[in-house]
C-alpha positions in Angstrom: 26.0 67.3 -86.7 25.4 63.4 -87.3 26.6 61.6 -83.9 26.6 58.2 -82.7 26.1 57.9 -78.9 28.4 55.1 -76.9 27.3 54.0 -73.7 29.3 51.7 -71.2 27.3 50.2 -68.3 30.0 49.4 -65.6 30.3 48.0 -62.0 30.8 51.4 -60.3 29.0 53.8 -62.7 28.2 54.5 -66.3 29.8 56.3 -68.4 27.8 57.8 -72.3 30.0 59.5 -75.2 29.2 61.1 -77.8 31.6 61.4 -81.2 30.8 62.3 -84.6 30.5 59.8 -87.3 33.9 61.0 -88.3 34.7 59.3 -85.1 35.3 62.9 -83.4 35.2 63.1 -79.1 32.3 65.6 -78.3 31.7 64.7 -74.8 30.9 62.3 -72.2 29.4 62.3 -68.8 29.7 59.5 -65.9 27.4 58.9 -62.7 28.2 56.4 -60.3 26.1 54.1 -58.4 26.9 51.7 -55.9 27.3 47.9 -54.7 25.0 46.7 -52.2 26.2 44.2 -50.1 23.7 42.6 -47.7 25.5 39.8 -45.7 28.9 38.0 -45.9 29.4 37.1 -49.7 26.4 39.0 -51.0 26.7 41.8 -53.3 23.7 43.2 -55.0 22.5 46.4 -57.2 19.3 48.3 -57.6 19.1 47.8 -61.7 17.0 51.0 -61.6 20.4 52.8 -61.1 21.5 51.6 -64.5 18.8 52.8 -66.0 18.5 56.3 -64.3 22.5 56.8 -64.8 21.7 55.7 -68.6 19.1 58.7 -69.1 21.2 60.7 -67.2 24.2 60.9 -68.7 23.1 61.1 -72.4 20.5 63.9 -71.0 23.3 65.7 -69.4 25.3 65.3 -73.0 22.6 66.4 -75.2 22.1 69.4 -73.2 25.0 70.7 -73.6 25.1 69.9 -77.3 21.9 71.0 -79.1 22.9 70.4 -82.5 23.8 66.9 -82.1 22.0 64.5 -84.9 21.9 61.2 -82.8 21.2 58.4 -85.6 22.0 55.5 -83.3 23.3 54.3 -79.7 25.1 51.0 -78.2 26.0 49.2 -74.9 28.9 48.1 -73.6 27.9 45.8 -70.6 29.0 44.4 -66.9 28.4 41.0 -67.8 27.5 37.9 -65.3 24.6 40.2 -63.5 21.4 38.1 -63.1 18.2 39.9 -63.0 15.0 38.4 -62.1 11.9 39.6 -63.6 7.9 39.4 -63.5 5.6 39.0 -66.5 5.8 42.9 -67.4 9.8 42.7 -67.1 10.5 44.5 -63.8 12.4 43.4 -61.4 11.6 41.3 -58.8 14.6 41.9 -56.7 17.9 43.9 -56.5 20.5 42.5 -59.5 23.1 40.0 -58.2 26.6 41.1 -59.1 29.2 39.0 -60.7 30.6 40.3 -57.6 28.4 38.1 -55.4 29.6 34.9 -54.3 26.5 33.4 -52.8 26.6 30.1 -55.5 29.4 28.2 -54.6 27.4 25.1 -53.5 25.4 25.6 -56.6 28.3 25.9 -58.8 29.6 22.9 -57.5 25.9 21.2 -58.5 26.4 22.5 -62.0 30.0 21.0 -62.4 29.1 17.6 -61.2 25.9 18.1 -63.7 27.8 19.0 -66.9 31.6 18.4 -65.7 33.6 21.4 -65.2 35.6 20.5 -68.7 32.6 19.7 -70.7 31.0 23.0 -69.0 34.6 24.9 -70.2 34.2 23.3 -73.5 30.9 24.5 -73.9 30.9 28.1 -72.9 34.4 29.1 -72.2 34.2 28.7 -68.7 34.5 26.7 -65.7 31.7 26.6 -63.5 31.9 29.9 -61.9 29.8 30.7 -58.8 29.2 34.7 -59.7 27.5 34.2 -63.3 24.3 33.6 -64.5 24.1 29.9 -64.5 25.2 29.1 -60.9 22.9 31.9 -59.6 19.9 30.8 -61.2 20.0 27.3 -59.5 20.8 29.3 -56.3 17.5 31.1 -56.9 15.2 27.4 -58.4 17.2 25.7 -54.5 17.3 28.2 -51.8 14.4 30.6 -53.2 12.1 28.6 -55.1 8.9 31.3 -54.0 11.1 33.8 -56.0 12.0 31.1 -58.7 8.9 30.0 -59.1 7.6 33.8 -59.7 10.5 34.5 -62.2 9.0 34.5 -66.0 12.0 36.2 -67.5 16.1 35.9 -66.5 17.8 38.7 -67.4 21.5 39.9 -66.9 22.6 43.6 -67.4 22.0 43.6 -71.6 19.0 42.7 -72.2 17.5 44.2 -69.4 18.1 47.5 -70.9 17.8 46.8 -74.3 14.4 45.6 -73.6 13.6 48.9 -71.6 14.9 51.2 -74.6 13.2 48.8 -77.5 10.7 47.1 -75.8 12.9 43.5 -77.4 14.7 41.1 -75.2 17.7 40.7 -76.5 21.8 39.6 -75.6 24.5 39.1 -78.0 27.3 36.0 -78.1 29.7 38.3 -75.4 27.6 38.7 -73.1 25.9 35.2 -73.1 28.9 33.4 -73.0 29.4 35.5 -69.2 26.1 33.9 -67.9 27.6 30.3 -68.6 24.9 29.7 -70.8 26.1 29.7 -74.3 26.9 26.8 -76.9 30.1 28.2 -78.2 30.0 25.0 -81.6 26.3 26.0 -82.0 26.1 29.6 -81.5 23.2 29.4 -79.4 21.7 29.1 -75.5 23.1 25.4 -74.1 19.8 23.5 -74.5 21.8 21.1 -71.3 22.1 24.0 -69.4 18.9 25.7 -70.0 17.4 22.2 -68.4 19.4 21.6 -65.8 18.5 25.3 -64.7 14.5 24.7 -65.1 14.4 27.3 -67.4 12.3 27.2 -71.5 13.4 29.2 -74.5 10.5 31.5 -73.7 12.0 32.9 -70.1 15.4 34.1 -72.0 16.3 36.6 -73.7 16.7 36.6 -78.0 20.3 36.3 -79.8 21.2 39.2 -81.6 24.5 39.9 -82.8 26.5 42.6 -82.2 26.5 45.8 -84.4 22.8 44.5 -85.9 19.9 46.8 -84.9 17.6 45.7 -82.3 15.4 48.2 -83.3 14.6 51.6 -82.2 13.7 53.4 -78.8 10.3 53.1 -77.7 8.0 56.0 -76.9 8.7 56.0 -73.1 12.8 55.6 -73.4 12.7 58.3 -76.0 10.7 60.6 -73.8 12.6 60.1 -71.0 16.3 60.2 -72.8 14.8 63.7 -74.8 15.8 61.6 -78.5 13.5 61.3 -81.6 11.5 57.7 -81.8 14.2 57.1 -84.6 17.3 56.6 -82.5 18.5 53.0 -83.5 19.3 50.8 -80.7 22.1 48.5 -82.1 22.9 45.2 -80.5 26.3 46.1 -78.2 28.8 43.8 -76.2 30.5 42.8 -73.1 32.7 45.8 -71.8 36.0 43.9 -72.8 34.9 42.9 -76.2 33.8 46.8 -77.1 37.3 48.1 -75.0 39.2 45.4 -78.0 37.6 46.8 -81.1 37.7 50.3 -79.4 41.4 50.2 -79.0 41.9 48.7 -82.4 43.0 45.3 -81.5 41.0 43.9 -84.7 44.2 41.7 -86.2 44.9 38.3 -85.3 47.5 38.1 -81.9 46.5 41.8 -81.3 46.4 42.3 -77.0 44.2 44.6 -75.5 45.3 44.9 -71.8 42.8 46.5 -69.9 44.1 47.5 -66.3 41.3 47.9 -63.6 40.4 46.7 -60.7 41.3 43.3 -62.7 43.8 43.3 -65.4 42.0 41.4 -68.3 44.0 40.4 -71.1 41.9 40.4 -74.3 43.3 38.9 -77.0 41.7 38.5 -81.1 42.4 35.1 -82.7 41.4 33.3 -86.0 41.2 30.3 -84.0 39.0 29.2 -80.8 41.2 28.0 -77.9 41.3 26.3 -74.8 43.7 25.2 -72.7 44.2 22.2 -70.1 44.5 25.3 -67.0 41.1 26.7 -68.3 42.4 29.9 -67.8 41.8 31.2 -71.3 38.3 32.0 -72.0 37.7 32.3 -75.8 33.9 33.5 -76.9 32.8 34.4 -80.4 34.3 38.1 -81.2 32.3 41.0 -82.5 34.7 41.1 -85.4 33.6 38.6 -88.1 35.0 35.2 -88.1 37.3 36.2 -85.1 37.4 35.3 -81.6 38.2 36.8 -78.5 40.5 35.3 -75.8 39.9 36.4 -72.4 42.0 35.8 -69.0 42.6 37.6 -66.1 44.6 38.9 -63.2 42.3 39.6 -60.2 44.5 41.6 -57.9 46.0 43.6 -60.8 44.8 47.2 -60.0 43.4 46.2 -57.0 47.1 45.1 -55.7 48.2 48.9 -55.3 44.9 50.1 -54.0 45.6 48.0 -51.1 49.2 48.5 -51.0 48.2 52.7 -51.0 45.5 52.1 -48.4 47.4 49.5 -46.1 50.8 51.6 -45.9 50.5 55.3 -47.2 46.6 56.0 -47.3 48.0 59.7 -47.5 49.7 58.6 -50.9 48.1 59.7 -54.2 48.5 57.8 -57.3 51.3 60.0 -58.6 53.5 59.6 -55.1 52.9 55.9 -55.9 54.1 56.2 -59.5 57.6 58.8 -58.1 58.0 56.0 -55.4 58.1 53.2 -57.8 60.3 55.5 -60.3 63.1 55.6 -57.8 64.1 52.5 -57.5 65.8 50.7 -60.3 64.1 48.0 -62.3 64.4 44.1 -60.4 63.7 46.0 -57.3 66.6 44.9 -55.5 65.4 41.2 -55.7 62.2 41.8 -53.8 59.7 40.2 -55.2 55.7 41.1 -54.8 53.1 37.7 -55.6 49.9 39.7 -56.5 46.6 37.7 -54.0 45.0 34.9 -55.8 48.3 34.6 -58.4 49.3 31.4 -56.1 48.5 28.2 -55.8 46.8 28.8 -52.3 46.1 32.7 -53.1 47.7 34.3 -50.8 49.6 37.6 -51.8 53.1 38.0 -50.9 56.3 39.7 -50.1 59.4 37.8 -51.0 63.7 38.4 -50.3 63.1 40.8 -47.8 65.9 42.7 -46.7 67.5 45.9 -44.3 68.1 47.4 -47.6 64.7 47.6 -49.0 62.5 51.1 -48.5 59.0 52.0 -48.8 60.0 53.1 -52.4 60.8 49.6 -53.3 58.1 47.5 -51.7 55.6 50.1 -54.2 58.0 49.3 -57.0 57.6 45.8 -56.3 54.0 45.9 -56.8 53.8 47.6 -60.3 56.7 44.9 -61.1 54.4 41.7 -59.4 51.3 42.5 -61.2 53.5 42.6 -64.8 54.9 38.9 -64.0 51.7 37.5 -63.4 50.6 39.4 -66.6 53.2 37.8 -68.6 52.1 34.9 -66.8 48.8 34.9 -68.8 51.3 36.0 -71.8 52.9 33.2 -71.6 49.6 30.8 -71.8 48.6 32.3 -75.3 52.1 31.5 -76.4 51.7 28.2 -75.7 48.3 27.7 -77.2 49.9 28.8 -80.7 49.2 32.4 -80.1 52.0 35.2 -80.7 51.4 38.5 -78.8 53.0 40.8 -80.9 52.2 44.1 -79.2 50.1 44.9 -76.2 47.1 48.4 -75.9 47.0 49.1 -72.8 44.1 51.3 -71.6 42.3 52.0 -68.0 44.1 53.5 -64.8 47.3 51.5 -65.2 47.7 53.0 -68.6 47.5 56.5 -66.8 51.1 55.7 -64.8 54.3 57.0 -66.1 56.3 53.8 -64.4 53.5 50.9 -65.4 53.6 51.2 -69.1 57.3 50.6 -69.4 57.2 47.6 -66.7 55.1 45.7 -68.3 57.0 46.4 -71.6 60.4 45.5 -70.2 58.4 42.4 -68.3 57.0 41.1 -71.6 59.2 41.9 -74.1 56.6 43.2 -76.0 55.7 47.1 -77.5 53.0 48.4 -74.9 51.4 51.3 -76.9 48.7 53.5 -75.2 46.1 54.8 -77.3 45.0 58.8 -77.1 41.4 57.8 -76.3 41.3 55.8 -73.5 38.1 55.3 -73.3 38.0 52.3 -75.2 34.5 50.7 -74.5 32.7 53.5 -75.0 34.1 54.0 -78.6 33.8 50.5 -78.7 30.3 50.6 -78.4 29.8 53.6 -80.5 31.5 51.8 -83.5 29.1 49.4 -83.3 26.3 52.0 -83.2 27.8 53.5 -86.2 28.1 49.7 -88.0 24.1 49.2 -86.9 22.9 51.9 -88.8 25.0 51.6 -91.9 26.9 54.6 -91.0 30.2 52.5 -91.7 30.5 49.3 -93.7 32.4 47.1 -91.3 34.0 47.3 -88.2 37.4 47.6 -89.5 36.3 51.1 -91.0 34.8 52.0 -88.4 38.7 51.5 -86.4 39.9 53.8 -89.0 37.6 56.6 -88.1 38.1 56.3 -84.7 41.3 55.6 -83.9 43.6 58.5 -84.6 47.3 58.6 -84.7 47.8 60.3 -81.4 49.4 57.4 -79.2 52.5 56.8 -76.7 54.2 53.6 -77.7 56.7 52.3 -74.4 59.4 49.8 -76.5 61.0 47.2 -74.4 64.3 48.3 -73.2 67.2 45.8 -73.9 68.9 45.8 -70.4 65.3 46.0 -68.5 64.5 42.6 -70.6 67.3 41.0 -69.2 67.0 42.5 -65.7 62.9 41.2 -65.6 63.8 37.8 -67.5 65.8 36.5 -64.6 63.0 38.2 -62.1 60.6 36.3 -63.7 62.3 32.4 -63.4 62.3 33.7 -59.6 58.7 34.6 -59.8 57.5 31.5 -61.1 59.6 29.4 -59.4 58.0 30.9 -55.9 54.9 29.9 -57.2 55.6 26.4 -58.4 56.7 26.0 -54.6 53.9 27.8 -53.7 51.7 25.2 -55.2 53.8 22.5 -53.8 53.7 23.1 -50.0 50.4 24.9 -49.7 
């Protein structure tokens, strides 16, 4: 049995699939690792976990499958991570998480260096103080002895792609997440690469996604149990593999992927910016396309706390029956997700005797959808029509959330049978690598099946959440005024 081996390297854990070339499920396996975090605004991770949950999980599949073929493997990558490493390319300390925040003066250095437009312009990003860039000069200021020892910069990618092939390699996604990328010339920022200290000979190689990097070397194919034959194709950043694994592979097509974050992906024929910088655009996987990014922070993360603050006894279902109780507009209460305002703070608004624990958890799942359509709202104006939204990850899971943000946008929200999106992402590009599919776009119709739930907007709800949301952003607008 041929099979092509998907592997997404996440934040908490990683997660390996396996499918067919057919595009089949045949099974996956997860381990989790954690976050480290030292002092106030640290956050930090042994990279060796990545590595030993990588051989674990496709060990732990292959087991249980003996007559699975593998003819090639991807990754679908945390981007932002920087990785320090000596001349034999280990590490010379723990990974710094995107999470971390340790950069800010240095981030501030970097915008007054480039300008925090020209530095948007360039990459796709303001200067941001957890990515590559700002951590590097944290490291060349505060920790020159380790700077100074540093012969290669690595994040996440081509860490392991150089511990599986033995080549240092990142593709366009996941550069443009370290800050470093020249989005007009395809290429490392030769400005920022100075102002960072740093030659062409301490980072890593461009490869583009779905090419071969090569294949494993004799120690990672020993130690995953694979044939020296395996190739290793060039992956992506975990939101770009989640787009083409969902299918959003057509101009205007939304992938809306609910985590801890809500990140709206979105594929264009056209690079954009806009004056808020709050859309992100880096070169797609998919040929002479490109992928808009924005985000809500406090999307998933909003009910977590809500759960944990009020009703820590509260599973996601009672959340979900809570929130189904109460009819849509909440009564008028209105919930302002943290770091949606001007001065991010969260908020309750139109508090009254009349509203219940059932409607303060309704009012979150509603609050997260308005700042979505927020960010809906931004493509629309940059000359992009959202025509329907795929929503995967643990939002898509809820039987209230869908249909919110549906009746919120005004938009289809369909949810895909295979959820798993980044994984099958990054096994499509496997199976593009090693010639097993033609293009991407095939590789879609292999993959994704028919099987799907499609939540239409409902007609009254529209009307109900289009008045909500002129109440929404007009408490932010004063937000932003008085804060």
């Amino acid at each position: 049995m041929d099979c092509l081996l998907g592997i997404d390297i996440g934040t908490a854990g990683t997660k390996s699939i396996l499918f067919t070339t057919n595009g089949d499920y045949v099974d996956t396996d997860y381990i989790p690792y954690s976050i480290t975090y030292p002092s106030e605004g640290l956050a930090e991770q042994n990279p060796e976990d990545w590595w030993l949950a990588l051989v674990t999980t496709v060990k732990n599949i292959l087991s249980r499958n003996n007559g699975a073929n593998v003819l090639a493997m991807s990754l679908s990558t945390q981007g932002g991570c920087t990785l320090l490493l000596d001349e034999s390319f280990r590490p010379i300390c723990n990974a710094v998480s995107w999470l971390d925040s340790r950069a800010k003066e240095t981030s501030g250095l970097m915008r007054t260096q480039i300008g925090e437009d020209e530095l948007y312009r360039a990459c796709g990003w303001p200067g941001i103080n957890g990515m590559n860039f700002a951590t590097i000069l944290w490291f060349k200021e505060k920790m020159p002895a380790i700077y100074n020892r540093t012969q290669f910069f690595a994040s996440t990618v081509d860490y392991l792609n150089y511990r599986l092939t033995g080549v240092f390699t990142i593709d366009y996604s996941n550069l443009a997440m370290t800050s470093f990328l020249d989005l007009k010339k395809r290429d490392w920022s030769d400005k920022a690469l100075a102002i960072a200290g740093l030659s062409r000979s301490k980072v890593s190689r461009i490869i583009p996604s779905g090419k071969v990097l090569g294949t494993l070397n004799a120690q990672a194919a020993n130690e995953l149990g694979l044939p020296r034959d395996v190739s290793v194709v060039s992956g992506a950043h975990d939101q770009y593999c989640a787009s083409i694994g969902a299918g959003a592979i057509e101009n205007g097509d939304c992938v809306l992927s609910t985590g801890t974050a809500w990140v709206l992906t979105v594929t264009s024929d056209t690079m954009l910016f806009n004056d808020s910088r709050t859309i992100h655009p880096c070169i797609h996987v998919l040929e002479n396309k490109y992928g808009l990014l924005t985000t809500v922070p406090s999307g998933g993360n909003s009910l977590n706390w809500f759960q944990h603050t009020f009703r820590p006894d509260a599973d996601f279902e009672t959340l979900n029956s809570a929130a189904e109780s109460v009819y849509p507009g909440c009564d008028n209460l209105q919930f302002i997700p943290q770091k949606v305002s001007g001065n991010n703070s969260g908020l309750f608004a139109n508090i009254d005797n009349s509203h219940s624990f059932n409607h303060f958890a309704r009012s979150v799942f509603e609050g997260v959808a308005l700042a979505n359509r927020r960010h809906l709202d931004a493509f629309s104006k940059s000359g992009i029509s959202v025509s329907k939204v795929i929503m995967i990850g643990g939002g898509a899971k809820s039987f209230v959330w869908p249909q919110i943000v549906a009746d919120v946008s005004n938009v289809p929200v369909i949810i895909p049978d295979q959820r798993e999106a980044s994984c099958t992402g990054a096994a499509m590009l496997a199976g593009v690598g090693s010639g097993t599919y033609p293009s991407i776009e095939t590789a879609v119709t292999r993959f994704i099946g028919g099987n799907k739930t499609i939540c239409q907007p409902n007609e009254r709800n529209v009307a109900v959440y289009a008045k909500k949301y002129r109440e929404f952003s007009a408490i932010l607008d004063n937000t932003v005024l008085h804060q």
